[in-house]
C-alpha positions as CSV (number, residue, x, y, z in Angstrom):
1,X,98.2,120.2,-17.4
2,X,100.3,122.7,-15.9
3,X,101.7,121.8,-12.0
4,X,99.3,124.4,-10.5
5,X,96.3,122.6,-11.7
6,X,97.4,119.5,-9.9
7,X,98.3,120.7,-7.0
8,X,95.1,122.5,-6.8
9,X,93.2,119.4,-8.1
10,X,95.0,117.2,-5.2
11,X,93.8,120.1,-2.7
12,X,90.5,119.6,-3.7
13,X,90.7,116.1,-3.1
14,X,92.0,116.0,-0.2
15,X,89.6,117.7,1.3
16,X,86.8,115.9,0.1
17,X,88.4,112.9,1.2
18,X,88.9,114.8,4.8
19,X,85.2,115.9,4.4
20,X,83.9,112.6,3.7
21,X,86.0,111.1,6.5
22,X,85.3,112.7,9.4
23,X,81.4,112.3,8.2
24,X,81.6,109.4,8.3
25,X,83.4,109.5,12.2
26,X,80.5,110.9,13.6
27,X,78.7,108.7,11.9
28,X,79.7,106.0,13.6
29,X,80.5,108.3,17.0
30,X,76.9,108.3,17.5
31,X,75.9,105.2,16.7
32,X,78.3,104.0,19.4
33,X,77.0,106.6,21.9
34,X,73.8,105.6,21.4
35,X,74.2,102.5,22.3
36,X,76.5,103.5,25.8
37,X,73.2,105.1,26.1
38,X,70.4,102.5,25.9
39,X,73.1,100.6,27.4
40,X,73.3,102.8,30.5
41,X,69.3,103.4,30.4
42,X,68.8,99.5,30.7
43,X,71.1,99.2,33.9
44,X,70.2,102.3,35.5
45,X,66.4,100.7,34.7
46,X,67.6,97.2,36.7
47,X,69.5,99.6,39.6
48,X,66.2,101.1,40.5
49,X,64.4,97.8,40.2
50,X,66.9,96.5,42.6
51,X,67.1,99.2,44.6
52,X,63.4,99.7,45.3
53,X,63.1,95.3,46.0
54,X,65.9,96.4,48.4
55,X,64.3,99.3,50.3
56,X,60.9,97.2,50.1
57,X,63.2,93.8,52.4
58,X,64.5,96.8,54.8
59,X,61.5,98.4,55.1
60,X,59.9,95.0,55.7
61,X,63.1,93.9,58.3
62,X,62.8,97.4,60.5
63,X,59.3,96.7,60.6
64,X,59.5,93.2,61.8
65,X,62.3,94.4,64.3
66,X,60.1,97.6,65.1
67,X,57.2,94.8,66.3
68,X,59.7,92.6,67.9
69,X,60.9,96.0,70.3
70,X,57.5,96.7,71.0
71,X,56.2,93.2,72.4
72,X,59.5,93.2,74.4
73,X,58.7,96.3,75.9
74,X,55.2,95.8,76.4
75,X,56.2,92.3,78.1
76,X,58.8,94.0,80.4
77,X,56.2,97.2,81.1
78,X,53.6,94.5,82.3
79,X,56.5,92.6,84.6
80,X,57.5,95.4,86.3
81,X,54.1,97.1,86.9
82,X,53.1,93.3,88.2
83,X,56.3,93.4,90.9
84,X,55.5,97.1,91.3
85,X,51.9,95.2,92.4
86,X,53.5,92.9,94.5
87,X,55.6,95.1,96.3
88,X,52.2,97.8,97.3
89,X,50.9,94.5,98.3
90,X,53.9,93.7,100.8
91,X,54.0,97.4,101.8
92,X,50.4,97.7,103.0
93,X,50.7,94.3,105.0
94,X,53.7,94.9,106.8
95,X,52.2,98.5,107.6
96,X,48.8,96.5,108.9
97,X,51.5,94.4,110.8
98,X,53.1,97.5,112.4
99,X,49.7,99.0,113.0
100,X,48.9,95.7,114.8
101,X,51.9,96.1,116.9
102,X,51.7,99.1,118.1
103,X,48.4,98.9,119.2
104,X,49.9,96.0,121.4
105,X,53.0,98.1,122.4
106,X,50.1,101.1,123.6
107,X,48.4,98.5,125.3
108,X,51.5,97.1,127.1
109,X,53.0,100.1,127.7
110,X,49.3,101.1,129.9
111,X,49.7,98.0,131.4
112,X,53.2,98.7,132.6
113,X,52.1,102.1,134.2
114,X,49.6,100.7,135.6
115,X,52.2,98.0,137.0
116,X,54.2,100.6,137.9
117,X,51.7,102.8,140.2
118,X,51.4,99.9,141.9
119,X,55.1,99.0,142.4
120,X,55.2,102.0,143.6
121,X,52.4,102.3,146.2
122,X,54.1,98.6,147.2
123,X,57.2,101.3,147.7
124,X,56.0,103.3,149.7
125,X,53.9,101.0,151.5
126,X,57.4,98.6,152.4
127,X,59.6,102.1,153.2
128,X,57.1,102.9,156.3
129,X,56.9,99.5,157.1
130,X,61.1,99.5,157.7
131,X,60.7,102.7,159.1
132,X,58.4,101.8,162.0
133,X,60.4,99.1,162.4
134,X,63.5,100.7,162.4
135,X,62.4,102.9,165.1
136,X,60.9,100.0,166.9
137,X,64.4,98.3,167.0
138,X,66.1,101.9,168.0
139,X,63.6,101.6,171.0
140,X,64.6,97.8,171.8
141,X,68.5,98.5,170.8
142,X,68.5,102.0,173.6
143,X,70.9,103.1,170.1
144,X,70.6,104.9,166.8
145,X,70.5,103.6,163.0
146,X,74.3,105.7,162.4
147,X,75.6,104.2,166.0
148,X,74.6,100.7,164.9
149,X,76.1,100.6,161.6
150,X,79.2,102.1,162.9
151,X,79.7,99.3,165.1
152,X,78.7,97.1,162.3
153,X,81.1,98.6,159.8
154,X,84.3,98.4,162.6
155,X,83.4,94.9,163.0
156,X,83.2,94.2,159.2
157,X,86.7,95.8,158.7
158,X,88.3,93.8,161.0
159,X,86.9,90.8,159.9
160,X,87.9,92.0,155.9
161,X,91.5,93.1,157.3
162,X,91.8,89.5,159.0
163,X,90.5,87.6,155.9
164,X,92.8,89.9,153.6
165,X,95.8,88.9,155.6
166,X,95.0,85.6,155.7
167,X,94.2,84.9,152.0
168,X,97.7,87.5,151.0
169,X,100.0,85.4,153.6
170,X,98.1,82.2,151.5
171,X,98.6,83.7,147.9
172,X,102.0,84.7,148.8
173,X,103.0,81.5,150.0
174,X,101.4,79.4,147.1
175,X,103.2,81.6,144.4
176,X,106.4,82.0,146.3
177,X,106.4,78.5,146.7
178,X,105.6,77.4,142.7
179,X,108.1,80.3,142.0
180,X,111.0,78.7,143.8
181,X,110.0,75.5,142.6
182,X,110.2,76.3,138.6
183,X,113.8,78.0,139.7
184,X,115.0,75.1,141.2
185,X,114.1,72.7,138.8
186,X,115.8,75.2,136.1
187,X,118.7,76.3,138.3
188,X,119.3,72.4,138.9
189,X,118.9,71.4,135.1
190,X,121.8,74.0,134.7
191,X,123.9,73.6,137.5
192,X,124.0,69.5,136.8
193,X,125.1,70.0,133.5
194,X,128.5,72.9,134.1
195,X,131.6,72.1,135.8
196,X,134.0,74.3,135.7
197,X,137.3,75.2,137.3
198,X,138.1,76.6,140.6
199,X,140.8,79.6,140.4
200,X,142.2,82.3,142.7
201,X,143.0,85.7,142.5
202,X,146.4,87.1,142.5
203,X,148.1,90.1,141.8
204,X,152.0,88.9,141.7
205,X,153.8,86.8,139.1
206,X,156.7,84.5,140.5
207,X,159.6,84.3,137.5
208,X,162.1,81.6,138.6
209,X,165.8,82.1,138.0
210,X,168.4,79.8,136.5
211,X,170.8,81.1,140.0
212,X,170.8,84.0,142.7
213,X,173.3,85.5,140.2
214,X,171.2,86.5,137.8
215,X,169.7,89.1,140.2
216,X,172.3,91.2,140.2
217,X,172.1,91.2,136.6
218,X,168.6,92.0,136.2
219,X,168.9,94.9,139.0
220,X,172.1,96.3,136.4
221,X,175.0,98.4,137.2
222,X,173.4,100.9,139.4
223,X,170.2,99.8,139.1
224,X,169.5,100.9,135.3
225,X,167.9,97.1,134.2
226,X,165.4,97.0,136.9
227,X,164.9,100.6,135.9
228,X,164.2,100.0,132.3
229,X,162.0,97.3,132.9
230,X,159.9,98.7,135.3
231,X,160.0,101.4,133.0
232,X,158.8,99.9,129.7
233,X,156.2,97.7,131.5
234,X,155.1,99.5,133.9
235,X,155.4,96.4,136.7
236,X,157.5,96.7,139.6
237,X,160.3,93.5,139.6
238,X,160.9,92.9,143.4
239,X,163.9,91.7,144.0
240,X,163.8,90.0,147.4
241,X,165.7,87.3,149.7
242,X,163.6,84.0,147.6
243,X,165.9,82.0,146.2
244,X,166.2,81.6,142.6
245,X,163.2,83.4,142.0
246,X,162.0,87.5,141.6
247,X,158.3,88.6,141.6
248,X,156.5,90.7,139.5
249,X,153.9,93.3,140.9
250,X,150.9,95.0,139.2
251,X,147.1,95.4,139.1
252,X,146.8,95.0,135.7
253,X,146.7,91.5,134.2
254,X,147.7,92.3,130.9
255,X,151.1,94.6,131.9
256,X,151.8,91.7,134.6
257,X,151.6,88.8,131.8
258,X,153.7,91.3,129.1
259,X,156.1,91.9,131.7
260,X,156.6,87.9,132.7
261,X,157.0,86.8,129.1
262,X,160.0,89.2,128.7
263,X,161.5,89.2,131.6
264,X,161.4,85.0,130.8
265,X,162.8,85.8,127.3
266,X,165.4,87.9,128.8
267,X,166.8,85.2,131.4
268,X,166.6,82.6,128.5
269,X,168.7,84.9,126.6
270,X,171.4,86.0,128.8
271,X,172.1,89.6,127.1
272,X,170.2,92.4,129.5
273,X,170.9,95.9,129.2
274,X,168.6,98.9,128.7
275,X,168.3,98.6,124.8
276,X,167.8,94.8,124.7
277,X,164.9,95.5,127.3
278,X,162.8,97.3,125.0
279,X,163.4,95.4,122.2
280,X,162.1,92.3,124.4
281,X,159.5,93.6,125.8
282,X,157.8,94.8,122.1
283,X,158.4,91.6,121.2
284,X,156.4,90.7,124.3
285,X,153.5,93.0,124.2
286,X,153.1,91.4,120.0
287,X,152.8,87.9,121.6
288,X,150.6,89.1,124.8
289,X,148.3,90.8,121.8
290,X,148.1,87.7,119.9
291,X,147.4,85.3,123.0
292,X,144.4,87.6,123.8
293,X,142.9,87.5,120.0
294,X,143.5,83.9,120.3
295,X,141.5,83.7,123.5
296,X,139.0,85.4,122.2
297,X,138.4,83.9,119.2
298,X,138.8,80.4,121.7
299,X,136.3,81.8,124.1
300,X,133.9,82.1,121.0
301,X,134.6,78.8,119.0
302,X,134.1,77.4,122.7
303,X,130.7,78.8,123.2
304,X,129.2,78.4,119.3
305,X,128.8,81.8,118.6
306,X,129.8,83.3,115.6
307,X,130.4,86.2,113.6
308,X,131.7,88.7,116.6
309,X,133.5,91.8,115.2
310,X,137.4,91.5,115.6
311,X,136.8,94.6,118.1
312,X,134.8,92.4,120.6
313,X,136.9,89.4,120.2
314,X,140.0,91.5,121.5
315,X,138.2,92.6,124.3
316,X,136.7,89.3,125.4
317,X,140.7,88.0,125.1
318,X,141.6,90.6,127.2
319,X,139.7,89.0,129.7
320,X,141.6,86.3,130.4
321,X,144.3,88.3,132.3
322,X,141.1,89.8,134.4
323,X,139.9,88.5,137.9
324,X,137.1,89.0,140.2
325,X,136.9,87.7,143.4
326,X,139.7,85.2,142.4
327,X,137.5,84.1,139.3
328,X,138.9,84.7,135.8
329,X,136.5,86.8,134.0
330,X,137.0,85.0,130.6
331,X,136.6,81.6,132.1
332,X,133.6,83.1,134.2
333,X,131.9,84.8,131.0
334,X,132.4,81.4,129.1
335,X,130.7,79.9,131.7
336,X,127.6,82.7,131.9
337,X,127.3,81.5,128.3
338,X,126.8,78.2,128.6
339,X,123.9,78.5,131.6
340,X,122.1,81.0,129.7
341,X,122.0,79.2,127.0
342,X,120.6,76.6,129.2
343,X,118.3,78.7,130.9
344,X,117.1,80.2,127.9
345,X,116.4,76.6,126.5
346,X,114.6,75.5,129.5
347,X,112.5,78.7,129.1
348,X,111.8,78.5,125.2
349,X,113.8,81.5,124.5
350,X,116.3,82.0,121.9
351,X,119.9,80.4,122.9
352,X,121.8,81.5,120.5
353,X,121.1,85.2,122.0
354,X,121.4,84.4,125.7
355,X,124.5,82.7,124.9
356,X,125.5,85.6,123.3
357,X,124.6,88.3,125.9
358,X,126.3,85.5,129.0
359,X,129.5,85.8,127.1
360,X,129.6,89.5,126.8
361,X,128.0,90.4,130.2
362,X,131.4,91.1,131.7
363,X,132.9,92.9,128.9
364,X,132.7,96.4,129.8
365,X,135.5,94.8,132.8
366,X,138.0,95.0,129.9
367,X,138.5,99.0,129.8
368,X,136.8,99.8,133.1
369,X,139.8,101.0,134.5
370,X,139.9,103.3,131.9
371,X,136.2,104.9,132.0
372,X,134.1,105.7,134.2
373,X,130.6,103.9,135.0
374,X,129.6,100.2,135.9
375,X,131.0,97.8,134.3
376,X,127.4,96.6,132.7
377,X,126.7,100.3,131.4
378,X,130.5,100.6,129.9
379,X,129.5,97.2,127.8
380,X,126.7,97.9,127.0
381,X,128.0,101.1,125.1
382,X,130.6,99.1,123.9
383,X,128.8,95.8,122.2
384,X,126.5,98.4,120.9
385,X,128.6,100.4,118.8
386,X,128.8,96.2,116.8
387,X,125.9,94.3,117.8
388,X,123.0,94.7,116.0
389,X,120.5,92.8,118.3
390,X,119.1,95.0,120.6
391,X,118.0,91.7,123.0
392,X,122.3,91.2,123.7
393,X,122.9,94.8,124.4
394,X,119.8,94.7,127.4
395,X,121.0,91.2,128.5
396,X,124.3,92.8,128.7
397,X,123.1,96.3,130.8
398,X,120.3,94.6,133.0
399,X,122.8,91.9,134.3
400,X,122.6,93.4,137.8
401,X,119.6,94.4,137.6
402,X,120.4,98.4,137.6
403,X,118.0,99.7,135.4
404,X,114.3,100.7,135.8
405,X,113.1,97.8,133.4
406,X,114.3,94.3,133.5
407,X,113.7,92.3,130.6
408,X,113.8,88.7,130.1
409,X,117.3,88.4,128.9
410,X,118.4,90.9,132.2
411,X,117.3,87.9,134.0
412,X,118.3,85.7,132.2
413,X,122.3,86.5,132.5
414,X,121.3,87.7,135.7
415,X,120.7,84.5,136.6
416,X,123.9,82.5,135.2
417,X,125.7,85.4,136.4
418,X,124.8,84.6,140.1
419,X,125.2,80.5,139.4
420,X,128.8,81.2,138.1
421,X,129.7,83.5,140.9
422,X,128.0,81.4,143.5
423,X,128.7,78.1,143.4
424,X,131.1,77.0,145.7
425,X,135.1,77.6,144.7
426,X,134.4,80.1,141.9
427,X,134.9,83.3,144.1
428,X,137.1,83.9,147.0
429,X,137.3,87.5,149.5
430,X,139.6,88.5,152.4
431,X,138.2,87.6,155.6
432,X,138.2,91.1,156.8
433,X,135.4,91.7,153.7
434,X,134.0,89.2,154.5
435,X,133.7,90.2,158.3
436,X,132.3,93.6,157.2
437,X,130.3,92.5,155.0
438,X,128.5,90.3,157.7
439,X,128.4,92.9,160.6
440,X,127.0,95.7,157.7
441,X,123.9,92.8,157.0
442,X,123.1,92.8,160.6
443,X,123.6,96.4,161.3
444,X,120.7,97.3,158.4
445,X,118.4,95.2,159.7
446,X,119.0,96.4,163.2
447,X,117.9,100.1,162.3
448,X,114.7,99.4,161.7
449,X,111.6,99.9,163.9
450,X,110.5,96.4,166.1
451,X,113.3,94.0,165.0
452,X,114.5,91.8,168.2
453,X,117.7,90.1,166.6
454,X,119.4,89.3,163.2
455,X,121.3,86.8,162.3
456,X,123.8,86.6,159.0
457,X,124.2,83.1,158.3
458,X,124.9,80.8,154.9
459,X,128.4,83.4,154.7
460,X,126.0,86.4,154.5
461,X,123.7,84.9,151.6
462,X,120.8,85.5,154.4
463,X,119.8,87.2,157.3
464,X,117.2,86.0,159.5
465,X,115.5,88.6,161.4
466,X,113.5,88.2,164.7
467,X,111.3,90.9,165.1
468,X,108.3,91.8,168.3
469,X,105.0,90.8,167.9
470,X,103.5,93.5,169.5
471,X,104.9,96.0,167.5
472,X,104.9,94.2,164.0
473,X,101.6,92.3,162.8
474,X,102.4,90.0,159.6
475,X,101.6,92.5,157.5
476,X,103.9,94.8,158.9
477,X,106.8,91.8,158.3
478,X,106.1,91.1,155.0
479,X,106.5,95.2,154.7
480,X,109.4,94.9,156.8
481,X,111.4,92.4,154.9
482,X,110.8,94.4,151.8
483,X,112.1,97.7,153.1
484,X,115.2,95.4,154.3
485,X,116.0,94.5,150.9
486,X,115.9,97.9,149.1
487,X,118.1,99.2,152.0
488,X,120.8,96.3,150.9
489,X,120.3,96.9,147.6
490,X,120.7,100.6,147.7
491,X,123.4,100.2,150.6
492,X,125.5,97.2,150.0
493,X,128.2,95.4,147.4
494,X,127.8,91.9,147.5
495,X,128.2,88.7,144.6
496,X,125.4,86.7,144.1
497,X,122.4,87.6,146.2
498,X,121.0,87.6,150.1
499,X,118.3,86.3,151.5
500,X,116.0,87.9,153.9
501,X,114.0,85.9,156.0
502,X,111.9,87.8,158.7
503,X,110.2,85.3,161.6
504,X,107.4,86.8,163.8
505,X,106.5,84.6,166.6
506,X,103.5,85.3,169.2
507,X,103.9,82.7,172.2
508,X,100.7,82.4,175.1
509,X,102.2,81.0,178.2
510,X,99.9,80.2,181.1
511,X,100.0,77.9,184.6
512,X,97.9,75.4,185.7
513,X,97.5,75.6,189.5
């Protein structure tokens, strides 16, 4: 057979063999779908079996929940229409009460006018009864109803004005007298427990001298030593006939002391001329700086107060060189310190602050050469600039009582203030002052109206005054006495305070025949 003929016989099979094959595919193709299908029929037959038991257990379940709602409601509908009941019920009986009462406030309140006509026919009835027997009594009297209560009125006011001096003079007396017995029992707590120093003012420094001849060398060829030192300490050196001994002059404390150390140093040395002066007396004013922030910081380790600005404990050094009336200041303010603090204590105030406004009350002393103002006022404005407690800086500025206001701590320091300057040996004054100081007391109270005599006594820390009984009742004392102290107060410098006692005496003399 030629080639051809196979190839076209192999052809031919082929694609019988295709033919056949893919018959025989879908053959089987849709015997398998077929089956998918009766397959899917048979579970899309149990889904809608399920399905509809499922929709039959909701249906059943929103039902029973559907009657469950319902009964609720209906239970809750029949509550509230019963309280709704209950509550027309209550309504309706309190307004039966409320008619009730009414009906007996109508009936009271006709009552009460009725009550009231009759009050007031009683009224009018009692108003002419008074009135013919006011006229009755003008008749008896031979005087009017105005004439008669005039007289009655003078006579009330005297009797009023006699009581009211009476019980005032009474009052006065009873708080005057508790007054001056709660000071004295604090004053003497205090006063028991300080003892300090007596000291006395001065304003020369003796330096001694190894011999007379070492005057001539401090005075220098021609002078030029005494010169210089007078010069670079601003202290006068007299140079006089004492023996072995020169004096230094100055009212400043601090120049005085600077001046003593190096006019010592110098003497101790031997060399004085113009140059080694200076150099001296630097070295002196260093040491003089240092003793005062030593004293200070003393003054405050003394008292047990701490944390003081370096600026207030120079001041409060500077002190120490300071007098007044022959008192050192810094030994004074120490002092102040500790009775405040006592005070306070006795008072149930706070001690540490007292203590702290005592020992800085006199500070303003320190510069008050070199502004101007009290001394209280200039420390004040010092201590303030560093203090933070606002209780120190009033304790400070009310010391003497100056201001308007006086708070507790003014009175406070106030108080220690005139203990410390009071007490016997702290202060000391010329006679002459002292003199003036008397005759100025007596001629104050001697310019007023109805005084008699006056008397300064206790070294003018009181003034009795006798005054005339007809021309000053005891009102008019108790006046007087008061106008006496604002004129001293206004008038006069003094330490501590004054008394002023005004006595009134009425005396009845008769005879027997």
């Amino acid at each position: 057979m030629p080639d051809s003929m196979i190839i076209i016989l192999y052809i031919s099979i082929f694609i019988i063999g295709a033919v056949l094959g893919g018959a025989v595919i879908f053959f089987f193709r849709r015997m398998s779908v077929n089956r998918l299908l009766k397959v899917a029929q048979r579970r899309a037959t149990r889904v809608g079996i399920e399905a509809k038991e499922e929709a039959k257990a909701t249906t059943d379940q929103a039902k029973l929940e559907a009657d469950k709602i319902r009964n609720n409601a209906e239970n809750e509908y029949r509550e509230r229409r019963n309280e709704i009941q209950r509550q027309e019920n209550r309504l309706l009986s309190k307004t039966e009460n409320l008619e009730r009462k009414l009906e007996g406030v109508v009936q009271r309140e006709r009552a009460l006018t009725n009550k009231e006509k009759q009050l007031e026919t009683l009224r009018l009835q009692i108003e002419d009864a008074k009135n013919r027997e006011l006229k009755q009594l003008e008749i008896i009297a031979a005087m009017s109803a105005t004439e008669a209560k005039e007289i009655l009125l003078q006579r009330v006011e005297g009797e009023m004005k006699e009581e009211g001096s009476r019980r005032l003079r009474e009052w006065e007396a009873k708080l005057k007298e508790q007054a001056d017995q709660k000071a004295q029992d604090i004053l003497a707590q205090v006063i028991q427990r300080s003892a300090s120093e007596v000291t006395s003012e001065t304003t020369v420094v003796s330096v001694p001298l190894p011999s007379d001849e070492m005057k001539g060398r401090l005075i220098g060829r021609e002078g030029r030593n005494i010169r210089a030192l007078e010069q670079a300490t601003g202290v006068d050196l007299i140079v006089d006939d004492t023996p072995e001994a020169v004096t230094l002059s100055s009212f400043d404390p601090v120049r005085r002391e600077i001046a003593r150390v190096a006019l010592t140093k110098l003497i101790l040395d031997g060399r004085i001329h113009p140059a080694r002066i200076e150099e001296v007396v630097k070295k002196a004013e260093e040491e003089v700086d240092a003793d005062i922030q030593t004293a200070g910081e003393q003054a405050a380790i003394q008292v047990g107060i701490q944390g003081l600005r370096p600026e207030i404990i120079k001041l409060m050094g500077r002190l120490k060189y300071r007098t007044s009336y022959g008192q050192s200041v810094l030994a004074h303010s120490i002092e102040v310190a500790y009775m405040a603090g006592m005070i306070a204590f006795e008072l149930g105030a706070n001690v540490t602050i007292a203590k702290k406004a005592g020992l800085l009350h006199d500070i303003g002393k320190a510069v008050d050469r070199e502004v101007e103002g009290t001394h209280a006022s200039i420390g004040a404005d010092l201590v303030k600039q560093w203090e933070k407690s606002p209780e120190v800086v009033m304790g400070i500025s009310e010391h003497h009582l100056e201001t308007s206001n006086t708070s507790l701590w003014g009175f406070i320091v106030a108080a220690a203030d005139a203990i410390s300057s009071a007490r016997p040996g702290a202060r000391r004054e010329s006679l002459e002052n002292y003199l003036k100081r008397l005759k100025a007391l007596e001629d104050i109270a001697n310019s007023f109206k109805g005084v008699d005599k006056s008397f300064a006594i206790q070294a003018g820390r009181e003034i009795r005054i006798l005054v005339k009984p007809e021309e000053v009742d005891d009102l008019g004392a108790m006046r007087l006495a008061r106008d006496i102290v604002k004129k001293i107060e206004e008038g006069m410098e003094y330490p501590g305070q004054i008394r002023v006692t005004v006595l009134r005496e009425t005396r009845a003399v008769d005879y027997a025949k």
